[in-house]
N, C-alpha and C positions, 0 to 999 in steps of 0.2 A: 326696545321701542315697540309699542302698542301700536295696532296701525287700527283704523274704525273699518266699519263691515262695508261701507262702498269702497274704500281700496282692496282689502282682502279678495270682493269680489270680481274687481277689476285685474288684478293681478293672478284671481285663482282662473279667470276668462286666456289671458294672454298664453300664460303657463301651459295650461289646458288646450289651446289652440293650436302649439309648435308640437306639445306631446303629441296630439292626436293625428296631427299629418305626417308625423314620424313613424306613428306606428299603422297608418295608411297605409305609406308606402313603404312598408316593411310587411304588410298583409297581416298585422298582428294586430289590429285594434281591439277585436275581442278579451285578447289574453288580457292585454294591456287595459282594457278598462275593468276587467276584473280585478285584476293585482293592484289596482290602486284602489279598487272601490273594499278588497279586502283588508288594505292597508289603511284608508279612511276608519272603517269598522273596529281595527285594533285600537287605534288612536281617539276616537270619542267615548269607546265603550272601557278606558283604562283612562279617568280622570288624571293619575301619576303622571303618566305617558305624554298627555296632552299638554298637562302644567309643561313637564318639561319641556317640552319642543314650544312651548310658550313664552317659556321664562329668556330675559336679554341675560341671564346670572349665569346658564348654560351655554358652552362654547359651542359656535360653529361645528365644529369637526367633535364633539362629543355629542351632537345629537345627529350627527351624517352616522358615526359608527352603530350608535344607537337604533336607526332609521337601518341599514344595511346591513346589520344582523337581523331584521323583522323579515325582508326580501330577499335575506339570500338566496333560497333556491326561485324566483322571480327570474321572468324574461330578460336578458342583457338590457334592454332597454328601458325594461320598467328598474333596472337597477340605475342605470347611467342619470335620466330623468328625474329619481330621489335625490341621487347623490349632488346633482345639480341646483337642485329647490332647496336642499337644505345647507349645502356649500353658498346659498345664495343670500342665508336665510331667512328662508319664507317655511320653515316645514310647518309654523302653525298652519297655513293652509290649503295643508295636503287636503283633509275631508273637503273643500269646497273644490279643489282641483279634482278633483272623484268624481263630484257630483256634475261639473259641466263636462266630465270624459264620457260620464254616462248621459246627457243630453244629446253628445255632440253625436257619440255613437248611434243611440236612437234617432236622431233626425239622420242620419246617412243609411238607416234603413230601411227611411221610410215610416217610421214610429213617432207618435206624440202622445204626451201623457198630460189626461184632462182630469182637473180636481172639481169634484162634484161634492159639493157641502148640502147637505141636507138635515131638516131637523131630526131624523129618524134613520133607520137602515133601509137601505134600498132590498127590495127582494130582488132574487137572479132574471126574474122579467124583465122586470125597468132596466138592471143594469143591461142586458143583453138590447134592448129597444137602445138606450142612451148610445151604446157603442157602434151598434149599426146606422143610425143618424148622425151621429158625428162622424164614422170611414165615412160612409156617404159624403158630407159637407167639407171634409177634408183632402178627401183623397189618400189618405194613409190610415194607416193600422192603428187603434185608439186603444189604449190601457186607461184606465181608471183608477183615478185615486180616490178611494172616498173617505168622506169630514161629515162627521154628525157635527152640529151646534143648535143646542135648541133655544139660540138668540134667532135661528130664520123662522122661525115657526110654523116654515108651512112652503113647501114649494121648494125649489133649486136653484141654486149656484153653478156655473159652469166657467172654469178658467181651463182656456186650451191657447198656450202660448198667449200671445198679447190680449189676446179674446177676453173679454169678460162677459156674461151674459148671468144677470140679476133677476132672477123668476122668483125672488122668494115674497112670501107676505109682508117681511121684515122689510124688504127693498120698496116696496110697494107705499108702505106706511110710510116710511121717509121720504118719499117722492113725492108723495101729500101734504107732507108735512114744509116742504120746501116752499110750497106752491101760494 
């Protein structure tokens, strides 16, 4: 059964939420969001891999074996947790489970990661200015993702969590263009 990307990501949420207080209170979130975010990596970067853990033609328990030979030397936990997702099966979305283990972690540190789309490269000024304004406005530790597209033509994009903040030319013209 194919499931579409808003349940995938509802369920890679849920998943991701029992994992990550498990491994809280186990004082191991680190390990644990590494070993899945290592285990994400093996599985998108190995199309085979992914088909399989995709495919309903592959049994439960031949993609758990499959899945627990990638982690065996992996934390008890980050074993029990696969073996779980894919005895359940859900292992097509272990990478999205990765990817909210590594949110979840980052906001319990204090960290948020802002996507700056620009139509060009930023030099290490700007980035360095961008990141000290946003800790500033935020309160926490800012990482940067940066997006060239040169559909903005001129100016910045800033998504930091729900935030969206449209500075570009391109936004500007449409905003005109509405009017």
């Amino acid at each position: 059964m194919s499931m579409n990307r808003t349940d995938a990501l509802q369920i890679s949420r849920r998943y991701g939420a029992a994992i990550f207080a498990l491994a809280v209170e186990a004082r191991k979130e680190s390990a644990v969001v590494t070993e899945f975010g290592v285990l994400a990596h093996a599985i998108t970067s190995n199309a085979n891999l992914a088909d399989a853990l995709s495919s309903p033609l592959v049994p439960p328990a031949q993609k758990s074996a499959t899945l627990a030979a990638l982690i065996s030397t992996a934390d008890p936990l980050t074993q029990r947790a696969v073996n779980t997702i894919a005895a359940g099966g859900r292992a097509e979305v272990i990478p999205a489970i990765a990817q909210s283990l590594k949110a979840m972690l980052a906001a319990h540190q204090g960290e948020v990661e802002a996507l700056v789309t620009s139509a060009g490269a930023l030099n290490a000024a700007t980035q360095k200015q961008l990141v000290s304004a946003l800790s500033t406005a935020t309160g926490k530790t800012v990482t940067l993702k940066l997006k060239e597209d040169v559909n903005v033509l001129g100016g910045l994009m800033i998504e930091l969590g729900s935030l969206r903040l449209d500075a570009t030319l391109s936004g500007a013209l449409n905003t005109m263009r509405e009017r």
